[in-house]
C-alpha positions in Angstrom: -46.7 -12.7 121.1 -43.3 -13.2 120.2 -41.5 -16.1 118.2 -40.6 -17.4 121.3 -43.4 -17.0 123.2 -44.7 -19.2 120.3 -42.5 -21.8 121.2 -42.7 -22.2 124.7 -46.3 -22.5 124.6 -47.2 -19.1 126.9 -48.8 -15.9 127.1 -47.1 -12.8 127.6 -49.4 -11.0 129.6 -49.8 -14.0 131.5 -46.3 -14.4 132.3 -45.7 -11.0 133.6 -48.9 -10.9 136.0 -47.2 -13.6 137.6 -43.9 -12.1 137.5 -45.8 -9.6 139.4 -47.3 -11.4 142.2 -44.3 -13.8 142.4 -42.3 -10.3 142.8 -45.3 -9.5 145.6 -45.2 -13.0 147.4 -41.4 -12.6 147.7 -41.8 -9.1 149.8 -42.0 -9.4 153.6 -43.7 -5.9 153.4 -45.9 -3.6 151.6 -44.4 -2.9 147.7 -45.0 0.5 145.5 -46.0 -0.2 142.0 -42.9 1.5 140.8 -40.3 -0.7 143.3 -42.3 -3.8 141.7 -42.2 -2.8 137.9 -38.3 -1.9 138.5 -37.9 -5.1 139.9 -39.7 -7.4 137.5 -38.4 -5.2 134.7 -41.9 -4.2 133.0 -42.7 -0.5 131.5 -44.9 1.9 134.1 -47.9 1.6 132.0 -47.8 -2.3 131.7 -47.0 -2.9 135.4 -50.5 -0.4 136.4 -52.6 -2.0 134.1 -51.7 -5.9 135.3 -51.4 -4.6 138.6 -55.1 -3.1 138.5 -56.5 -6.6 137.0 -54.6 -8.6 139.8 -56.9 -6.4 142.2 -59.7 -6.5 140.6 -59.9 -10.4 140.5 -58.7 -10.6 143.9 -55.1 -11.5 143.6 -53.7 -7.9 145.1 -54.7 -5.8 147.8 -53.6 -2.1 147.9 -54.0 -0.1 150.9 -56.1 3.1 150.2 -53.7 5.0 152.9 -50.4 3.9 151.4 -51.2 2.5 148.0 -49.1 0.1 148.4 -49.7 -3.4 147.1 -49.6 -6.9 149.2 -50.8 -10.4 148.2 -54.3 -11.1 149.3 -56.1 -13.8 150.7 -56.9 -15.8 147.6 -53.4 -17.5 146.5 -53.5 -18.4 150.4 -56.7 -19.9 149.7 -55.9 -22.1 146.8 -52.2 -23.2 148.0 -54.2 -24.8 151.6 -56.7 -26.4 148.8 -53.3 -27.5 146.9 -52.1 -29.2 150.0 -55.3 -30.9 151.1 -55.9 -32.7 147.5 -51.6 -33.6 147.4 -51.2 -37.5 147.1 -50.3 -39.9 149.9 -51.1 -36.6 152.4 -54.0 -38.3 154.4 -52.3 -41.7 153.9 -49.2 -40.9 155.7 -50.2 -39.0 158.5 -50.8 -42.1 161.0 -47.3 -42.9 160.3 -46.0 -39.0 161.3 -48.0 -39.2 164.3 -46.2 -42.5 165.0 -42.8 -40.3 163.8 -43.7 -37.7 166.3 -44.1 -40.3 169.4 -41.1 -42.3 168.4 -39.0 -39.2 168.4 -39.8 -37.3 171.8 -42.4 -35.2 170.3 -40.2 -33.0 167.6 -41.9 -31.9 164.9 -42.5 -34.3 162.1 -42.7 -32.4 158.6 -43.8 -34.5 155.8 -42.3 -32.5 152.2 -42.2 -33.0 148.6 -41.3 -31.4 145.5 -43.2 -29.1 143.5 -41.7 -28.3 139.8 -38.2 -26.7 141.0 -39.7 -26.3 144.2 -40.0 -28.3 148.0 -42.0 -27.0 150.4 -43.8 -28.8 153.5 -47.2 -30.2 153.0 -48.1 -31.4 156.5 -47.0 -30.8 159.5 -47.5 -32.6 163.3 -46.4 -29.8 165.6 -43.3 -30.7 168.5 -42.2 -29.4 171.5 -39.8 -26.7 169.7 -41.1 -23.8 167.8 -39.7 -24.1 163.9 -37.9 -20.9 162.0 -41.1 -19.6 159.8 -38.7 -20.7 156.8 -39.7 -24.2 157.7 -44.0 -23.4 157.7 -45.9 -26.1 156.5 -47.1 -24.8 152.4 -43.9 -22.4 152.2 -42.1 -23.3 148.7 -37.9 -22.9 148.5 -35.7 -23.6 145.9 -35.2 -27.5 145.7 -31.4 -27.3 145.8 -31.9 -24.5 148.7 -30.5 -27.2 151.6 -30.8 -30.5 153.0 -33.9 -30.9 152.1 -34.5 -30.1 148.9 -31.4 -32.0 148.0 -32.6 -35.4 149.8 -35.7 -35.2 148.0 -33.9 -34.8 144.4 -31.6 -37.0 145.1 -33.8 -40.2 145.6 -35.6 -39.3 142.6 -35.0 -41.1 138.9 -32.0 -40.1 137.1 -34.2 -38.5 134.4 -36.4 -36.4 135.8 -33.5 -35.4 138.4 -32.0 -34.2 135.0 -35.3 -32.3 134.2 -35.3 -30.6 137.1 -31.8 -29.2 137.2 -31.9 -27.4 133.4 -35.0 -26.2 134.8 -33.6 -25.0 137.8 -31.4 -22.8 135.0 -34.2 -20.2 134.1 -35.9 -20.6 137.8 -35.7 -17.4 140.3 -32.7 -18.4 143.1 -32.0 -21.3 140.2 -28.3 -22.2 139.3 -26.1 -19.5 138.0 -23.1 -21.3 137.0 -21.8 -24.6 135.4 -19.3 -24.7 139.1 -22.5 -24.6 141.2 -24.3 -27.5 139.0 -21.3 -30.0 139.2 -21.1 -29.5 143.0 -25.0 -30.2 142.9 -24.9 -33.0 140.5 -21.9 -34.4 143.1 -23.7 -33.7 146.5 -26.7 -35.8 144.9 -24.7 -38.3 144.0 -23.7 -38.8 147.8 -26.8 -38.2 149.0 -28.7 -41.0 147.0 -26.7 -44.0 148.9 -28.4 -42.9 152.3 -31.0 -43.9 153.7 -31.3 -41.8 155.9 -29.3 -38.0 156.2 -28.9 -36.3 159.8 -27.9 -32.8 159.9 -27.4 -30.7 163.0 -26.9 -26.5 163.1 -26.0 -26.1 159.7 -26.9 -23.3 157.2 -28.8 -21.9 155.5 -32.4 -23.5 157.1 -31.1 -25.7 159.5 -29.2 -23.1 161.7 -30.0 -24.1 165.7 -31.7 -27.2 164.7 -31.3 -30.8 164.5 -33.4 -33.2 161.9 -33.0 -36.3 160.2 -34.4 -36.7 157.0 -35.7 -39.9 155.6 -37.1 -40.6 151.9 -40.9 -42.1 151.3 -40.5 -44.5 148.7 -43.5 -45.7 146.5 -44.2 -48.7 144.5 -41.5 -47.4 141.8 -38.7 -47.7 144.5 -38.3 -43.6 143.9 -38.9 -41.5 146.6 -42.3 -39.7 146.2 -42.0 -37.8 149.8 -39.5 -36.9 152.6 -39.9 -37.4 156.0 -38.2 -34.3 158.3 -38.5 -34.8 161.8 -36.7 -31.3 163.3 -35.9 -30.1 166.8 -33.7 -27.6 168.8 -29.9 -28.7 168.5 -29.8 -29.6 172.2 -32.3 -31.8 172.4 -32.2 -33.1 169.0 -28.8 -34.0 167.9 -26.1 -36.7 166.5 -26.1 -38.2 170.1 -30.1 -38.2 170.5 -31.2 -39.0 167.1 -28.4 -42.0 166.3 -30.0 -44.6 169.3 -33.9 -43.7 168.2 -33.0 -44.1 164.1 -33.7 -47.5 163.7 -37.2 -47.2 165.4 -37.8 -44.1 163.2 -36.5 -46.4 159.7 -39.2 -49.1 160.7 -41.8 -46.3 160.8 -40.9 -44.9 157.6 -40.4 -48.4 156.0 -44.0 -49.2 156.7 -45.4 -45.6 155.3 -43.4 -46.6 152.0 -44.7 -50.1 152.3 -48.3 -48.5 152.2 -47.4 -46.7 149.1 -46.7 -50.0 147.5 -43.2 -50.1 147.6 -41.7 -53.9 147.8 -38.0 -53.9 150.0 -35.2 -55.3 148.1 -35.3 -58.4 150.4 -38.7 -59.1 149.4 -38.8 -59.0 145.4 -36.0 -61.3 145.7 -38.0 -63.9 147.6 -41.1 -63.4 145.7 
C-alpha cells in the first residue's frame, strides 16, 4: 500500500478490480483482457489475476468461445436492490402517477444524485419510447446535462462545493478550471428556477421535450428531481407552458410530504 493509499483510506487491489469492472460496465460489447488492462492502465499479470477473482465471485462473465469478458448479472442485481431501499422512492410515486395524468401520459422520471453521479430511480412509463440513456438505474455524470445540473444546483452551497472537486478525479469529471467556472455560472442560473423546461437539446435531450422540477425536503434543499419527458412534438414550450402550473401544484405537495414548509407558510407560522 502506498503513502497515499494510506491517506486516502483505500485498498489497492480494491481500487483496481473496480477500475476493472467500471472499465467493463462502460463497454457496450464483449472486452478482451488485454483491451481492458490497456485501458485501465494495470500490468498483464495484475489485470488476469483480478479479472479471474471478479469471475470467480460472480462479478464477470467470460465467454468460453470468445473469452471475452462482460459484466454479469450480480451488479444488476444489487443496483435494482439499491433503488428499491432509495429514500422518498415509495413515498413519491402517487404523486408521479398524478405527474403522468396531469401531463398527457409522458413519462414521469423521478432522479437523484449519487456521489458525482444522477441517474433515474423510478420511472412511470408514457406514451413515447425514451433514448436507453435515460433507463430508469443508469448513472451519468452529474454535470452531464439538464439534469444533473438541476439537481446540483438546488442543493446546499457546500456540499455543491463537495461535489464539484470531486467531480475533479471522477471518470468524464472536469478537466479544466474554463469548464468549472462555466458550471459554477450555469448553477448559479439554474438555482433561481423553479422549474427548467428544455426542448431538443444536446447531449440527452436530443428529440425530446421535458420539464424538470426539484423535490424539496424539510431542509428547503432539493433531495429529488422530477423529469417528466416526451417527443418534441407533443411535448414542447407551447404544450408544457399552459399544464406547468398544474404540474407545480403536484410537485409542491410531494415536497410538502417530505416535510418541506413553503416560504409563505414559515412566515405565518
Amino acid at each position: 500500500m502506498t503513502s497515499n493509499q494510506r491517506d486516502r483510506g483505500t485498498v489497492q487491489s480494491v481500487e483496481r478490480a473496480l477500475a476493472l469492472l467500471a472499465a467493463l460496465a462502460r463497454s457496450p460489447k464483449d472486452r478482451s483482457l488485454a483491451s481492458l488492462y490497456r485501458e485501465v492502465g494495470l500490468s498483464r499479470s495484475t489485470a488476469h489475476r483480478l479479472m479471474a477473482t471478479l469471475r470467480r465471485a460472480g462479478w464477470v462473465f467470460e465467454d468460453p468461445d470468445t473469452r471475452r469478458n462482460r459484466v454479469s448479472f450480480l451488479p444488476a442485481k444489487l443496483a435494482s436492490r439499491a433503488l428499491e431501499q432509495f429514500p422518498f422512492r415509495a413515498s413519491l410515486l402517487p404523486y408521479l402517477v398524478e405527474l403522468s395524468s396531469r401531463s398527457d401520459s409522458m413519462t414521469v422520471r423521478l432522479y437523484a444524485l449519487m456521489g458525482v453521479e444522477k441517474a433515474p430511480i423510478l420511472e412511470i412509463p408514457g406514451r413515447d419510447a425514451i433514448p436507453s440513456q435515460l433507463h430508469t438505474g443508469r448513472a451519468l455524470p452529474v454535470h452531464y446535462g439538464h439534469v444533473g445540473r438541476m439537481l446540483l444546483a438546488h442543493r446546499p452551497p457546500a456540499e455543491r462545493d463537495i461535489i464539484i472537486e470531486e467531480l475533479w478525479n471522477a471518470p468524464h469529471g472536469i478537466r479544466s478550471r474554463d469548464e468549472e467556472r462555466e458550471l459554477y455560472a450555469d448553477l448559479r442560473r439554474l438555482s433561481g428556477l423553479q422549474a427548467l423546461t428544455v426542448v431538443d437539446e444536446p447531449p440527452v435531450l436530443v428529440g425530446l421535450g421535458a420539464v424538470l422540477i426539484p423535490i424539496r425536503g424539510e431542509n428547503g434543499y432539493c433531495e429529488s428531481l422530477v423529469g417528466i419527458i416526451g417527443m418534441k412534438e407533443r411535448w414542447n414550450y407551447e404544450t408544457i407552458a399552459p399544464r406547468l402550473p398544474a404540474l407545480l401544484e403536484v410537485t409542491d405537495a410531494a415536497s410538502e410530504a417530505l416535510g418541506y414548509v413553503p416560504v409563505a407558510r414559515r412566515m405565518l407560522a
